[in-house]
C-alpha positions as CSV (number, residue, x, y, z in Angstrom):
1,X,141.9,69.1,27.7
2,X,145.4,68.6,29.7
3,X,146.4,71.5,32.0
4,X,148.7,74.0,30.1
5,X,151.9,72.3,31.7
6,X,151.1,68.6,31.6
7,X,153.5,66.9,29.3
8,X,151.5,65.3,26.1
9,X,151.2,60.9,26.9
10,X,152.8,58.4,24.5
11,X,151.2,55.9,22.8
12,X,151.9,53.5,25.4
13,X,151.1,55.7,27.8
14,X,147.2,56.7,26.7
15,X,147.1,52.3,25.8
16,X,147.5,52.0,29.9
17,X,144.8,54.4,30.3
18,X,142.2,53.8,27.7
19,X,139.4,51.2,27.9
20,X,139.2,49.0,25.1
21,X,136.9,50.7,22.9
22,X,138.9,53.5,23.3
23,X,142.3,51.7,22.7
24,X,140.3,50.1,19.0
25,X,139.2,53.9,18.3
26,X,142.9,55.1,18.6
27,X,144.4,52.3,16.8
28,X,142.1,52.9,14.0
29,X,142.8,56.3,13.8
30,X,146.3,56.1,14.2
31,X,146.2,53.5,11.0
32,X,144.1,55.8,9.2
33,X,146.7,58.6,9.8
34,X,149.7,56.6,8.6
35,X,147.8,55.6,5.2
36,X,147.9,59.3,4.9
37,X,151.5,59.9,5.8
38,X,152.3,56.8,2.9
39,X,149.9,57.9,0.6
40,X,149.9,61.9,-0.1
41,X,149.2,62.0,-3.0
42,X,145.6,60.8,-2.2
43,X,145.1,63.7,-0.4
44,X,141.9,65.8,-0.9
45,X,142.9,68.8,-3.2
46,X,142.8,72.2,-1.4
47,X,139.8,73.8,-3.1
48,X,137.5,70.7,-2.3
49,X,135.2,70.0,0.9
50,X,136.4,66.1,1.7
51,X,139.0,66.2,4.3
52,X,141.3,62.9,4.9
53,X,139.5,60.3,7.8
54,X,142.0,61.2,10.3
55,X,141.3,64.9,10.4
56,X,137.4,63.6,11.7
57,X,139.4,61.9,13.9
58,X,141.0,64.7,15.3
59,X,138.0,66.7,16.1
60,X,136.1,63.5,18.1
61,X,139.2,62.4,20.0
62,X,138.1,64.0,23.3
63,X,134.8,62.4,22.9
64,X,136.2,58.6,22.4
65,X,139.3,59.4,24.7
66,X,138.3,61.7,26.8
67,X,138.7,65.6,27.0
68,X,141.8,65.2,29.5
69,X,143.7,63.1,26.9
70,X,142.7,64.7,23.3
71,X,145.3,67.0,23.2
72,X,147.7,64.0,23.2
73,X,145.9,61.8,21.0
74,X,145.5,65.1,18.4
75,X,149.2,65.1,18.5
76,X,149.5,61.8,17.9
77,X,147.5,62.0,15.1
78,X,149.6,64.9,13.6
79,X,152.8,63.5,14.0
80,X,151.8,60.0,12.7
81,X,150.2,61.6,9.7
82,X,153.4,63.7,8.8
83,X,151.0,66.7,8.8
84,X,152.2,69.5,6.4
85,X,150.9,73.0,6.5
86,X,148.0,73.0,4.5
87,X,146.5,70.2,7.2
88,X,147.7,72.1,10.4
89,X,146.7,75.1,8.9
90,X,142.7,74.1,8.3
91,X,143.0,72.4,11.8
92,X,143.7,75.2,13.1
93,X,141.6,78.1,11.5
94,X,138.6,75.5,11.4
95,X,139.2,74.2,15.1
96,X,137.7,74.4,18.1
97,X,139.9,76.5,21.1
98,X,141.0,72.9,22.4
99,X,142.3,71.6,19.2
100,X,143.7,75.0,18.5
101,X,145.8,74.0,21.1
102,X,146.8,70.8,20.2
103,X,148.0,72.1,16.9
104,X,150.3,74.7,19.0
105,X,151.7,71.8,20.9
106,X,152.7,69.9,18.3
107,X,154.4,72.2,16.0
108,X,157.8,71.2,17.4
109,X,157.2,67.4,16.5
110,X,156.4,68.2,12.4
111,X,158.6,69.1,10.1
112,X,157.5,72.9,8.9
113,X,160.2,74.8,9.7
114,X,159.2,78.4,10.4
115,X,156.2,78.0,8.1
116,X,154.0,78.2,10.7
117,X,154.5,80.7,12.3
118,X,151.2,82.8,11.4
119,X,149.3,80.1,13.4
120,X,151.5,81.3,16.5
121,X,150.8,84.9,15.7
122,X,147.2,84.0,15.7
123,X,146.9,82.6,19.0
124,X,148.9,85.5,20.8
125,X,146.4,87.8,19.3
126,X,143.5,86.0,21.5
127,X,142.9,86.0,25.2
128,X,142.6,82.6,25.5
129,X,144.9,81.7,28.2
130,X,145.8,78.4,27.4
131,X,145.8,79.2,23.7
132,X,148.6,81.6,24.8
133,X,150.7,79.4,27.2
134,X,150.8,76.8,24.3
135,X,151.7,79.6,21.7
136,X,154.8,80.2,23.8
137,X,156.1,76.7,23.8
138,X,159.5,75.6,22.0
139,X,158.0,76.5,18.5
140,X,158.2,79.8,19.1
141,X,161.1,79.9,20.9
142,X,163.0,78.5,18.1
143,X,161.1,80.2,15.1
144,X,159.2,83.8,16.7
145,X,160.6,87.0,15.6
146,X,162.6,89.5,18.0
147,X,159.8,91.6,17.9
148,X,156.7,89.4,18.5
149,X,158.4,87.3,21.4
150,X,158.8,90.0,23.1
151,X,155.5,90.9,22.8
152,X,154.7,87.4,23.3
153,X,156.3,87.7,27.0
154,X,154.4,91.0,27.5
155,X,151.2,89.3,26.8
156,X,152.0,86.5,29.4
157,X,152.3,89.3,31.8
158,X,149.4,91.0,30.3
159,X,147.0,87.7,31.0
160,X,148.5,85.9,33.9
161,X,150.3,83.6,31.9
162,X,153.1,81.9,34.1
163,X,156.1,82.8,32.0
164,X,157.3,79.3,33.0
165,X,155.6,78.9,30.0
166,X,157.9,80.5,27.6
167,X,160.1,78.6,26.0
168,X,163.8,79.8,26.4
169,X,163.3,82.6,28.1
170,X,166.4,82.6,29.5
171,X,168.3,82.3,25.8
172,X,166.5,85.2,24.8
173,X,166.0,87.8,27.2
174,X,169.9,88.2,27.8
175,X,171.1,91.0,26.8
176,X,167.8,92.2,25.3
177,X,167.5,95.9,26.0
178,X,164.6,96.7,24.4
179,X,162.5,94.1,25.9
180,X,163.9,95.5,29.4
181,X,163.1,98.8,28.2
182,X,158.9,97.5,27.3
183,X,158.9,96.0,31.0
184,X,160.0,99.1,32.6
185,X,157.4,100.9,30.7
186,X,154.5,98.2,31.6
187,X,155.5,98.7,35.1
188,X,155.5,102.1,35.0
189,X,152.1,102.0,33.6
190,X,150.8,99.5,36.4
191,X,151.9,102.2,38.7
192,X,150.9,105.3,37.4
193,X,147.7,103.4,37.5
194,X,148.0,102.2,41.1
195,X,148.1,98.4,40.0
196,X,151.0,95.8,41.5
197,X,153.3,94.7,39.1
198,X,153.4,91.2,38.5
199,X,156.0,89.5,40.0
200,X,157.3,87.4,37.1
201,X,157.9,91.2,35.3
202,X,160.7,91.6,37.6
203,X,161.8,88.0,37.1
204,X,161.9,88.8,33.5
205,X,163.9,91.8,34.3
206,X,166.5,90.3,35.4
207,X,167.4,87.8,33.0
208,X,167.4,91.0,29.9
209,X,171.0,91.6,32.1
210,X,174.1,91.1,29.4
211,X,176.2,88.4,29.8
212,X,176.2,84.3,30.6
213,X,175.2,85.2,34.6
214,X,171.8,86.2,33.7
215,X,170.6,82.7,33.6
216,X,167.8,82.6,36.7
217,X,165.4,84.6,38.2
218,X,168.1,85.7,41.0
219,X,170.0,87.4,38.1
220,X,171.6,90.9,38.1
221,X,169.4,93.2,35.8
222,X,167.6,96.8,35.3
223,X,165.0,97.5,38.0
224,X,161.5,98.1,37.1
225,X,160.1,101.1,38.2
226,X,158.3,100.7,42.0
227,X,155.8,103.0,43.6
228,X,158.7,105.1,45.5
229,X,160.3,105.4,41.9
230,X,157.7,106.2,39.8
231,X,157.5,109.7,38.1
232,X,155.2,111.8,40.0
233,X,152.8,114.4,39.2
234,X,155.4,117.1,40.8
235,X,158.8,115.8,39.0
């Protein structure tokens, strides 16, 4: 499995890396994915057990590849199989954490529009870290509710999730009152309860500032609560 920030290889790229009987493995599987993608119509129906050959695929590819490169070669797999819902879906719900994730990180490549989004939901209810950093990527960014990204960037906070990890933060803090007002209550909480808040809360912060300037984490924007401005027991 790649670290959560690792970008996913190309083809070319896992061909300079593989030893030959791994390169054979991927071009089979690869081949048996795009007879999928050109054939649909023989796929299994969705109230039988047989599954399509690639999908086997998919679960062995950290075996024959090795664990640091499956999540590319799962993605490779999905995208060169066309993978509609019904696939990612069973992937995903029948899947392992680590091709949970690969799922997640290919959502941007196929062609589902927002029709996946309960698979994103999913992995934000878990406390998988990497599930989460993965869950947070440009799919959600693009297709994620008001009101679950926010709580999406509250449960990067709540985990230790980088929210480097969050896909256009920027784009969609600005301006966002309500998810400045959740961080001044979190850190309020974290104080009350003589815990530090987490640094990237105040980064956050910042960028829920209106207007174009709120772009970085140097941005103008509401200040979290601190120990000196904390309600106390006597106010």
């Amino acid at each position: 499995m790649t670290s959560p920030d690792a970008p996913l290889l190309s083809r070319g790229e896992l061909d300079a890396q593989l030893g030959g009987g791994a390169r054979a493995w991927l071009d089979e599987a690869l081949a048996e994915a795009a007879h999928a993608a050109a054939h649909p119509e023989a796929e299994p129906a969705a109230n039988t057990y047989a599954v399509p050959p690639w999908e086997l695929r998919f679960a062995a590819a950290g075996r024959h590849c090795g664990l640091e490169r499956a999540d590319s070669v799962r993605s490779l797999l999905l995208t060169e199989s066309r993978a509609g819902l019904d696939a990612v879906t069973r992937l995903y719900e029948q899947g392992t954490a680590a091709e949970r994730r690969a799922v997640l990180l290919t959502l941007p490549a196929l062609d589902l529009g927002a029709t996946a989004v309960a698979l994103v939901e999913d992995a934000l209810r878990a406390n998988d870290t990497t599930l989460i950093a993965a869950a947070v990527g440009p799919y959600a960014g693009e297709h994620l509710d008001p009101h679950n990204w926010r709580h999406a960037v509250l449960k990067c906070l709540f985990t230790g999730v980088p929210v480097d990890a969050v896909d256009q933060l920027a784009r969609r803090s600005r301006g966002d009152a309500e998810l400045a007002r959740m961080l001044g209550d979190y850190a309020a909480e974290r104080i009350a309860a003589g815990r530090p808040v987490p640094a990237d809360l105040h980064r956050v912060l910042a960028l829920t500032a209106p207007g174009p300037e709120a772009t970085g984490p140097e941005a103008p924007g509401p200040a979290a609560p601190t120990a000196s401005t904390a309600p106390s027991e006597e106010s």
